[in-house]
C-alpha distance (Angstrom), angle and dihedral (degrees) to the residues before:
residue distance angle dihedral
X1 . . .
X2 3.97 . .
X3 3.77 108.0 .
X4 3.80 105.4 -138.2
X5 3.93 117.6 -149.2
X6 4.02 119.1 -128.9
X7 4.03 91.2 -105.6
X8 4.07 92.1 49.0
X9 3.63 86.7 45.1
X10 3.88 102.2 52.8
X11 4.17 77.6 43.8
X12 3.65 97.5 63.2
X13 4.25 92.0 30.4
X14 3.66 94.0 59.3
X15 4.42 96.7 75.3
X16 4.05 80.2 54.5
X17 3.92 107.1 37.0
X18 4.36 87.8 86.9
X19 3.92 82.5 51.1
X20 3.34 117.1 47.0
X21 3.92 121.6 40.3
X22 3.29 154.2 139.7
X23 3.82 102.8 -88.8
X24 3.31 116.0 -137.7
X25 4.21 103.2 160.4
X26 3.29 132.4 44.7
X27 3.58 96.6 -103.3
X28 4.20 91.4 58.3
X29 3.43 81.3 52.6
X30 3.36 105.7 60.4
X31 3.51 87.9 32.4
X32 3.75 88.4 67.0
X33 3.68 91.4 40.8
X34 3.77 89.3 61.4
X35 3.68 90.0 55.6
X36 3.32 95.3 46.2
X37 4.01 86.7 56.8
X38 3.76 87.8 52.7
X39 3.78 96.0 44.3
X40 4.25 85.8 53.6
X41 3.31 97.4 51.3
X42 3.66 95.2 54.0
X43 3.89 103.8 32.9
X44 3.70 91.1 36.1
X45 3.76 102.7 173.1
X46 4.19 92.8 -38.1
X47 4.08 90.9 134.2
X48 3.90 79.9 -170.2
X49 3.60 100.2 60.9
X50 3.45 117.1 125.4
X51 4.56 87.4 -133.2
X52 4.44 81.3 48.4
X53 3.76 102.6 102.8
X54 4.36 89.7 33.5
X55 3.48 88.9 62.7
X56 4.04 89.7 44.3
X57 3.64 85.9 51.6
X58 4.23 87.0 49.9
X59 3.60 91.4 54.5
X60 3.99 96.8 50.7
X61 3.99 91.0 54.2
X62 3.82 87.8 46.3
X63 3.60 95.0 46.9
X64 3.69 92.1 50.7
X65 3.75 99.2 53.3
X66 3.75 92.0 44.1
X67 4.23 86.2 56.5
X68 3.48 92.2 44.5
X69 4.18 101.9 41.4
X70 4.07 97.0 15.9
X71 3.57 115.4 95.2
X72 4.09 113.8 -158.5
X73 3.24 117.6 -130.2
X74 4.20 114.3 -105.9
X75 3.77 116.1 -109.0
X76 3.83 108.4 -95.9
X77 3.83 97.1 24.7
């Protein structure tokens, strides 16, 4: 495995910094959810697929705004 130095790094993070965040309004999060949408439809369930663990990584940061800033519904609503 290469081992990438800090400058090289922020280098080739840069293209992706306006595309993959943290999401912290609702905006980011749709934002991400519209990639993830993309990212489905063309890794579909190809585990090999070089886009595979990105759209993993989508999920997580979705997941983890929707359990901090999505309320579930009460049983019997």
């Amino acid at each position: 495995m290469q081992n990438l130095g800090v400058s090289q790094t922020v280098n080739n993070w840069m293209p992706f910094a306006n595309t993959l965040y943290v999401p912290y309004t609702e905006k980011e999060y749709k934002n991400l959810v519209a990639l993830l949408d993309g990212l489905i439809d063309e890794v579909g369930e190809d585990e090999s697929h070089p886009l595979a663990s990105l759209m993993e990584v989508v999920g997580v940061l979705i997941e983890k705004y929707e359990d901090e800033n999505v309320s579930e519904l009460s049983v019997g609503e």
